[in-house]
C-alpha positions as CSV (number, residue, x, y, z in Angstrom):
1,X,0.0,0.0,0.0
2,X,1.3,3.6,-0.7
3,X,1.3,6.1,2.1
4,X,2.3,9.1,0.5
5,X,0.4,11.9,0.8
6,X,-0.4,14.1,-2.7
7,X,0.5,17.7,-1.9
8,X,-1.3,20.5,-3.6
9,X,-0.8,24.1,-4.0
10,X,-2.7,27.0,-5.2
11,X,-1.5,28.6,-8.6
12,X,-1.0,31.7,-6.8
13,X,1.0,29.3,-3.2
14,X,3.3,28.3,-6.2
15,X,3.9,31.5,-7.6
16,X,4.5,33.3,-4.0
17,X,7.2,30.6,-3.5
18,X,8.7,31.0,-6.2
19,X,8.8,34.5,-5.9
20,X,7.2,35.5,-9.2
21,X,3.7,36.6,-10.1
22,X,1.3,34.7,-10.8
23,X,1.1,35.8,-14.8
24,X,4.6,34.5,-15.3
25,X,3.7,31.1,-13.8
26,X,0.8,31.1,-16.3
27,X,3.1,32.3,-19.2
28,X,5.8,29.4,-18.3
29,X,2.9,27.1,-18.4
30,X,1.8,28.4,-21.8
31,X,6.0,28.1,-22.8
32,X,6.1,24.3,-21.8
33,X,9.2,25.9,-19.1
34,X,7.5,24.0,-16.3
35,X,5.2,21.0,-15.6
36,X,2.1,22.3,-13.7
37,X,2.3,18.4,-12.5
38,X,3.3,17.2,-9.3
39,X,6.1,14.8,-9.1
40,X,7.0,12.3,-6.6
């Protein structure tokens, strides 16, 4: 059985940690610079 736990965050928790707006997160997105999926 797996016991990890899944993890989410908000668009704009993501963007806050990362330290950039919320637009450039989208705009990476768009770009293919980042997968918006969560890895283990």
């Amino acid at each position: 059985m797996d016991n990890s736990k899944e993890m989410t965050v908000s668009i704009g928790e993501a963007a806050e940690k990362l330290g950039i707006s919320v637009k450039t997160l989208r705009r990476w997105a768009d770009a293919d610079k980042r997968s918006p999926l969560n890895t283990s």
